[in-house]
N, C-alpha and C positions, 0 to 999 in steps of 0.2 A: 689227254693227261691221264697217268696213269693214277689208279684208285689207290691210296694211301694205305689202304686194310687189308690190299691184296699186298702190297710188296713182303718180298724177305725178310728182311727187318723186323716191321710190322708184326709178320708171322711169328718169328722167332720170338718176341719178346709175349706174347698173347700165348705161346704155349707154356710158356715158362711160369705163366699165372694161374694155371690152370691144376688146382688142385687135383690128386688122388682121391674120388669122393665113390661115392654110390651110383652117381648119373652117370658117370663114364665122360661128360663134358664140361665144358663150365658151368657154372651157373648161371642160369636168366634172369633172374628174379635178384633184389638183395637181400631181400628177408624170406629163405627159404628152410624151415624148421626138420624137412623130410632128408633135407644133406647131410652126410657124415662126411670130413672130412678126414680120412685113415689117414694120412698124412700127416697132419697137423696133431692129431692125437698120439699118432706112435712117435713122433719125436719129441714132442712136448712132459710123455708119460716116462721116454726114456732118459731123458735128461734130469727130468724129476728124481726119477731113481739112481742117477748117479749123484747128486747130491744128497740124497740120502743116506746111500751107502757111506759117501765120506767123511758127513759129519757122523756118523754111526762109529764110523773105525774110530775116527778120531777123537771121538768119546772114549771108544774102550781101548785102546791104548795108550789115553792120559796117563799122565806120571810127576808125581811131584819131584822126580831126578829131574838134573842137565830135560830138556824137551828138542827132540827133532825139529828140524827145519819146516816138517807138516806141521805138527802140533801146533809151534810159534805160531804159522798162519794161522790156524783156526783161530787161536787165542787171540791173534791181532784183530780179527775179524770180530768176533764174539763181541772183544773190547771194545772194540768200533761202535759195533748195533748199542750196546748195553748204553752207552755213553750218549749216545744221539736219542734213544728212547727214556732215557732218564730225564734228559732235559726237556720232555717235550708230555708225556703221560704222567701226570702228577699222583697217579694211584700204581703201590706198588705190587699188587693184585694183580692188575690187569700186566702190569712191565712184565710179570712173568711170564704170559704167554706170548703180547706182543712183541718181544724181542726179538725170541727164538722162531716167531713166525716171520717177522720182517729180516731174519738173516737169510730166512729160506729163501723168501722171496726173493732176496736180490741175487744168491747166488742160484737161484733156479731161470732165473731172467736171466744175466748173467749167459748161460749156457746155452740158452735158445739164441741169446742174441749173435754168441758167438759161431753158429751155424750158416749167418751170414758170411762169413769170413770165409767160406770151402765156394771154390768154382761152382756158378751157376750148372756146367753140365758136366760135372764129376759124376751126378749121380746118373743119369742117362746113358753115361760115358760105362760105367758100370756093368749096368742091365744091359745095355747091348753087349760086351764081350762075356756076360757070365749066361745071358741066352733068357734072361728074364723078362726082359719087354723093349721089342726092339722096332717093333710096328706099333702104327696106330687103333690094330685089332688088340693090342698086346695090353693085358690089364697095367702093367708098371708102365706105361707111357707117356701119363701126368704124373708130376710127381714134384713138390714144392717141400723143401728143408727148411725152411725158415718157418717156425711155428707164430713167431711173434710179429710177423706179416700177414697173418691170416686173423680176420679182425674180432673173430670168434673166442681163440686163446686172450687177448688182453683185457677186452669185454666180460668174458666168463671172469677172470682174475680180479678184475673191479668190482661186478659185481657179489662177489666174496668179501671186497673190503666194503660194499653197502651194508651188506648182513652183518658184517661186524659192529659197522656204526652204530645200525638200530639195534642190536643186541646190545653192545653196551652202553646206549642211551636210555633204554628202555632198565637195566640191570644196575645202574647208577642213579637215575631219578627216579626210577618205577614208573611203574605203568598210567598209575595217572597224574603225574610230574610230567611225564614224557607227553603222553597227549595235551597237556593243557598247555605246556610250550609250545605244540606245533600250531597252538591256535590265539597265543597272547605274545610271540615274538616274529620279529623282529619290532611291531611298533606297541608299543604298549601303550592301554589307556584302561580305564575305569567305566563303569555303569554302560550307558548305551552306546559309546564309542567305543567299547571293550568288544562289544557284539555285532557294531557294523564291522570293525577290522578284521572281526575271527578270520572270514573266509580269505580275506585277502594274506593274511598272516598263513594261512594255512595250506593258499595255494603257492607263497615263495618259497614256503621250507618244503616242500615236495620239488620244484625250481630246483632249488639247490641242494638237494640231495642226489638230483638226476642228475644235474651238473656236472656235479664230485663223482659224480661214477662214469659218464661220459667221460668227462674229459682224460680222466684216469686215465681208461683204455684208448683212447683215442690220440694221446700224447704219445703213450707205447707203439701203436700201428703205424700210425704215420712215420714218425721218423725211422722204421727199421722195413718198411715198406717202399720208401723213398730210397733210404739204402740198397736196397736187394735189386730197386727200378735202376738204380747210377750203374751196379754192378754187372748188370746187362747193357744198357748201354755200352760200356766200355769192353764189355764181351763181343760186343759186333765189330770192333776195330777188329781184333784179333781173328773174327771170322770172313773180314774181308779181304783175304790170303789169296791173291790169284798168280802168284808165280813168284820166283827170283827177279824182278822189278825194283824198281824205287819206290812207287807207290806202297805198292805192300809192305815191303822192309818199313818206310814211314809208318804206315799203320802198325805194321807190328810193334815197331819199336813204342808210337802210340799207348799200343793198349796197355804193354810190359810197365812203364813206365806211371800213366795213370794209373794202372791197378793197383799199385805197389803203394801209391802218393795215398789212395783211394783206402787202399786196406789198412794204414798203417791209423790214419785221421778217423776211420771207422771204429778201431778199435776203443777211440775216447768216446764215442757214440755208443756204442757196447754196454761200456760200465757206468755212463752216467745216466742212460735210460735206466735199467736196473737200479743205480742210487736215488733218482727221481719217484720211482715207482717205489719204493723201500720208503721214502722218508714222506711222501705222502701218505702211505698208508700207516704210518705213524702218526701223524701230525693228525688225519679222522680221526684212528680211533681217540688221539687225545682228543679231539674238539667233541668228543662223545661225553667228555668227562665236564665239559663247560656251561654253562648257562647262558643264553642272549642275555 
């Protein structure tokens, strides 16, 4: 029987995971601190900055005239966030920054997600004909587009909206509001039952603050990691090409066909990870603002 980790297939999908990093391989280990993944950074920092630029421009070409078809959208956009963080952070302090951060967020997410959407071996396809790395001596020979498959960007991102929580729990009840909460809720009680539950009270809300930052990222990974895995999959139909046949025309036809079903249903997976990721990070830092 042939060994399942040697076939083509196999091969094919296991390079395609394998980040652009420091080691030159995958990684061994899952909790490796020493890895950089270039990869995941420079398309992550690039996307960043296109969203910045646009809301930038589209700042400074506001106009109380008639507004462009760009404008509108920002404004639709704007509108959107302003209106969902209204309803949800009851300090208007704080709405001022969480808005504008939670628009970023979604159209920065947004962007990364939508890198899913470019052919698995567009970029490989690339580096071989511009002469960049076309062996497996060649440094561009790993090399993964999707930043919000790599579990590092969604994780870093959550824990950003952690820091936030505790900053503005600590910045709304002060410092010792904030610590005596984390040791008098969720069960409240008085005198010597006040001081058996501290510790228990104090090891849930640590629980459920790793929780909310876990799941965060881990909501985001998953599903755009699952995606990116379907999208290979369905790249192997279209690699199973062995001549003018019926089989393969099937397969081709196959892959044309899923990909297309594939891309189209991805794209609502796109912008509702993004809305998901947006309106929780809204909904913390409101619960920042609340009391058990």
């Amino acid at each position: 029987m042939t060994d399942a980790a040697s076939t083509p297939q196999s091969e094919y999908i296991q390079h395609h995971l394998v980040h652009l990093n420091n080691l030159g391989h995958k990684q061994d280990i899952i909790a490796n601190f020493d890895v950089v993944n270039y990869d995941s950074l420079f398309w992550s920092i690039l996307m960043g900055a296109i969203v910045i630029f646009f809301l930038w421009r589209a700042a400074r070409r506001a106009t109380t005239d008639v507004p462009g078809r760009f404008q509108m959208a920002i404004e639709m956009l704007v509108g959107m966030v302003h209106e969902e963080a209204k309803g949800i952070i009851p300090n208007e302090t704080t709405r001022k920054f969480a808005a504008p951060l939670a628009l970023t967020v979604f159209l920065w997410i947004t962007l990364m997600n939508t890198l899913d959407l470019i052919p698995v071996d567009l970029a490989g396809w690339i580096f071989r004909i511009t002469g960049l790395g076309a062996e497996h001596s060649d440094p561009l020979y790993y090399h993964r587009i999707l930043p919000t498959a790599d579990l590092n960007i969604p994780i870093g991102m959550s824990l950003g909206v952690l820091v936030l929580m505790l900053y503005y729990g600590v910045k709304i009840k002060h410092p010792v509001g904030f610590v005596k909460e984390l040791f008098t809720a969720p069960f409240h009680a008085h005198g010597v039952a006040a001081l058996v539950l501290a510790p228990f009270n104090f090891l849930l809300n640590l629980i459920e603050y790793a929780a909310k930052c876990v799941s965060l990222g881990m909501r985001l990974f998953g599903n755009m990691y699952a995606g990116e895995l379907l999208f290979m999959l369905i790249a192997l139909l279209g690699g199973a090409w062995t001549g003018a046949n019926a089989s393969s025309i099937s397969l081709a036809f196959g892959h044309v066909l899923a990909g297309s079903a594939w891309a189209i249903f991805h794209i609502l997976i796109v912008l509702l990870q993004a809305f998901i990721f947006m309106m929780l990070t809204l909904v913390y830092i409101g619960q920042a603002h609340e009391g058990h």
